[in-house]
BAFI-3210 file (N, C-alpha, C; in Angstrom, 3 decimals, decimal comma, padded with zeros to 6 digits):
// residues 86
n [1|2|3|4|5|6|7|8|9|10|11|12|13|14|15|16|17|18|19|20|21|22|23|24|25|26|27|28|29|30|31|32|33|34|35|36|37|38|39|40|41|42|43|44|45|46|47|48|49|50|51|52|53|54|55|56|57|58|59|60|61|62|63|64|65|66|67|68|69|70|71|72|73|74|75|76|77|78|79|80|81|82|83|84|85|86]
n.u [011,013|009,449|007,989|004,446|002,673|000,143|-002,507|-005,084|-007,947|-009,730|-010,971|-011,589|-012,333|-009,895|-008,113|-006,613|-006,896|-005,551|-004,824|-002,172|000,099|002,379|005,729|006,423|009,923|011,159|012,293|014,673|012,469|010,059|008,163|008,208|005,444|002,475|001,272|-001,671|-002,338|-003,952|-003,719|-002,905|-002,918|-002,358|-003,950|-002,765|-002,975|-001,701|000,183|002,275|002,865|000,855|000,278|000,800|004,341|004,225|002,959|000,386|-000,465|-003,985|-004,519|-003,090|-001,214|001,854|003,674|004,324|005,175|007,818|008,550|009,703|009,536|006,950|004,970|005,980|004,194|002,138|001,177|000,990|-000,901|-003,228|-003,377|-003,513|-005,220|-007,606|-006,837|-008,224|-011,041|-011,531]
n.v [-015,228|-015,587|-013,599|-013,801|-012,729|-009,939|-008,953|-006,519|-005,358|-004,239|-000,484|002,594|005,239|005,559|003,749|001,148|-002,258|-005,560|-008,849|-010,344|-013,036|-015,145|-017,437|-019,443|-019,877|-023,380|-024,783|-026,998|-027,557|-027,495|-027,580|-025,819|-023,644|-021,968|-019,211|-016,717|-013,684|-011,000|-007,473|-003,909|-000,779|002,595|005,386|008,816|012,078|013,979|016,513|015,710|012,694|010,268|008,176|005,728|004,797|002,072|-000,896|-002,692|-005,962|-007,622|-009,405|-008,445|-009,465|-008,707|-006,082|-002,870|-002,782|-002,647|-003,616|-003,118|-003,768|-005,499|-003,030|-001,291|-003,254|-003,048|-000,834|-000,809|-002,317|-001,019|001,347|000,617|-001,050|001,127|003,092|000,753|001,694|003,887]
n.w [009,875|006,864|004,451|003,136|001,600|001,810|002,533|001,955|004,028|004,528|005,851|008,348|010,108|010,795|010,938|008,784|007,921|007,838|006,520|007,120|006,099|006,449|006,374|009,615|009,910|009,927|013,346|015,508|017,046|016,116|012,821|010,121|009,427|008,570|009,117|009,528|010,116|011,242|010,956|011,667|010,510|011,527|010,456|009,818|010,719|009,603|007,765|005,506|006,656|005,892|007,114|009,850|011,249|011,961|012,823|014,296|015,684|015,848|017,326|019,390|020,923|020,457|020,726|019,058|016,078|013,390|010,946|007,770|005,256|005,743|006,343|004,210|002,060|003,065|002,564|-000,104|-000,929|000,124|-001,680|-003,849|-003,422|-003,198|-005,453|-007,353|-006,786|-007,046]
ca.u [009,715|008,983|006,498|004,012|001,083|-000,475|-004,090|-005,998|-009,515|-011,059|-010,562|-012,244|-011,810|-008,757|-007,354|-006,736|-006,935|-005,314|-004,304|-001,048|000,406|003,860|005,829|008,032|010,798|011,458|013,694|014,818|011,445|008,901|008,405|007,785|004,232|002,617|000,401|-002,255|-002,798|-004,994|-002,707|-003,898|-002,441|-003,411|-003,856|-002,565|-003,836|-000,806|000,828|003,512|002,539|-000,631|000,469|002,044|005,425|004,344|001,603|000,089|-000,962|-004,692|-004,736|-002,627|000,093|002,590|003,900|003,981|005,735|008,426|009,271|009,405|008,891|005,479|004,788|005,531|003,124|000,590|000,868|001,044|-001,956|-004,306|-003,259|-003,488|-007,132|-008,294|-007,427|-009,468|-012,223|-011,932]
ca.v [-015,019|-015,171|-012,547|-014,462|-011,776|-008,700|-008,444|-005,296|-005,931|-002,856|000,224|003,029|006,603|005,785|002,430|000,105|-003,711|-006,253|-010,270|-010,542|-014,079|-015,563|-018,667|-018,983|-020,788|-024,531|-024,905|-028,126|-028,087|-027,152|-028,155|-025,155|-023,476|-021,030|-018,011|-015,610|-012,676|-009,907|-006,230|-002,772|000,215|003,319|006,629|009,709|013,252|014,964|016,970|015,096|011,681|009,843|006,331|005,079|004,128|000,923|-001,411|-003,626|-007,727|-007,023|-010,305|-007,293|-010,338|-008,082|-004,381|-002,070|-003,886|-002,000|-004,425|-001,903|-004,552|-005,640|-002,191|-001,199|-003,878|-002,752|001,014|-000,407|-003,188|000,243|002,460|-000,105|-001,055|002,415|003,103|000,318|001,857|005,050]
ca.w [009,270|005,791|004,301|001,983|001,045|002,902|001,963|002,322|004,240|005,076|006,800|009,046|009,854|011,615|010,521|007,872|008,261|006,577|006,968|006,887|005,707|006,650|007,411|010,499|009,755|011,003|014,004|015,916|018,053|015,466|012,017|009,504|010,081|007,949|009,921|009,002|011,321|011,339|011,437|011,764|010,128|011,656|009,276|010,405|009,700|009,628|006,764|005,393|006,778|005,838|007,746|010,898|011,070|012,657|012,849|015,391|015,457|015,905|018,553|021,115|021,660|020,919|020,719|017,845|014,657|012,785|010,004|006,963|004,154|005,920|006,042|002,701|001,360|003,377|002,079|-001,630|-001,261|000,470|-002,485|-004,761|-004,184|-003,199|-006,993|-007,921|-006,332|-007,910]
c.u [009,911|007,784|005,970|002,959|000,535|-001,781|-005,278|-007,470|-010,227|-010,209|-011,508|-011,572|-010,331|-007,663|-007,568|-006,493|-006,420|-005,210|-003,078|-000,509|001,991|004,414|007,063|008,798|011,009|012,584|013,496|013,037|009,875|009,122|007,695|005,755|003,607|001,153|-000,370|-002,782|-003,144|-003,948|-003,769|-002,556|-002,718|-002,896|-003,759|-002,589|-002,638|000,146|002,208|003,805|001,344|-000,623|001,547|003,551|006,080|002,696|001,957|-000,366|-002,773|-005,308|-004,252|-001,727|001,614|002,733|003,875|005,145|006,417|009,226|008,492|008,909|007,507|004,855|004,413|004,683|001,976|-000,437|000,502|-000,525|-003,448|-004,295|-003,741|-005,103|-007,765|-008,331|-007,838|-010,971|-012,551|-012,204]
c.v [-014,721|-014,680|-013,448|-013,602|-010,734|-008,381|-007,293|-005,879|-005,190|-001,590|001,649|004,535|006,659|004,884|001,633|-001,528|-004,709|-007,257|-010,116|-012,425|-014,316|-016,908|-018,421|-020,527|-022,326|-024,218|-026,518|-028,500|-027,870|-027,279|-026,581|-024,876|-021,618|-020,127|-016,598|-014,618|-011,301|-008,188|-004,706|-001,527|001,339|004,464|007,516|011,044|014,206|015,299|016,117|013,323|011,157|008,573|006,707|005,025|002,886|000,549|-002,689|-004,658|-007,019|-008,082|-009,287|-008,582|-009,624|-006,684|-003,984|-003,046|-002,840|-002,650|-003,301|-002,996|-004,968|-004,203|-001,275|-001,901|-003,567|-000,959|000,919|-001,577|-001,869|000,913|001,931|-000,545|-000,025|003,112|002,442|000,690|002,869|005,165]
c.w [007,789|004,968|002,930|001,510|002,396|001,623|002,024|002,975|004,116|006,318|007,362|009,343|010,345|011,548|009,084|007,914|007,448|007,128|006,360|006,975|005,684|007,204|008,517|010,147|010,759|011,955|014,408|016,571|017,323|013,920|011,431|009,484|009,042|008,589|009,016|010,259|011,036|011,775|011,140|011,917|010,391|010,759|010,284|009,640|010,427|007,870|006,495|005,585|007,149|006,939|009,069|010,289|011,616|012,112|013,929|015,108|015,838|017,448|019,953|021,746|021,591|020,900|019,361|016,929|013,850|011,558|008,513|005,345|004,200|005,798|004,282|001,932|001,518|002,898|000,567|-001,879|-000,733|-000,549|-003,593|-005,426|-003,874|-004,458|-007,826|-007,975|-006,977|-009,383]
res [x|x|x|x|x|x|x|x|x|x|x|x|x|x|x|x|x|x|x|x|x|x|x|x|x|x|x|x|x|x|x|x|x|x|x|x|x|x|x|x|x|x|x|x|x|x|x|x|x|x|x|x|x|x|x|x|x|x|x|x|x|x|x|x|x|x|x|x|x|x|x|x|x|x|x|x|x|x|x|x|x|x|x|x|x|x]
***
């Protein structure tokens, strides 16, 4: 998987939403393919940590998601336009 953009959408007392954008690499049986999927960051109200240390596909095809580079984009594209807003 290559990470192409993490987009902020919107978020709620409890989550933050984004499209996440990536291609999966060609193999023999599939020809390069580039995917946008819907992820969900949830916020956590604990001292010390505002964010997950995961995030989920928002389709529920798979389990929690621990890839820290998607992650980190998604902590710096929330912060990023929340101080646009301000």
């Amino acid at each position: 998987m290559e990470l192409i953009e993490v987009e902020y959408l919107e978020e709620s007392s409890k989550a933050i939403f984004f499209n996440v954008t990536y291609n999966i690499k060609p193999s023999y049986f599939r020809a390069e393919k580039q995917v946008i999927r819907r992820a969900i960051l949830e916020k956590w109200d604990m001292p010390g940590f505002s964010y997950a240390n995961n995030f989920i596909w928002a389709d529920n095809k798979e389990s929690y998601q621990y890839d820290n580079a998607i992650l980190q984009e998604m902590i710096l594209e929330y912060e990023k336009n929340k101080n646009d807003i301000q």
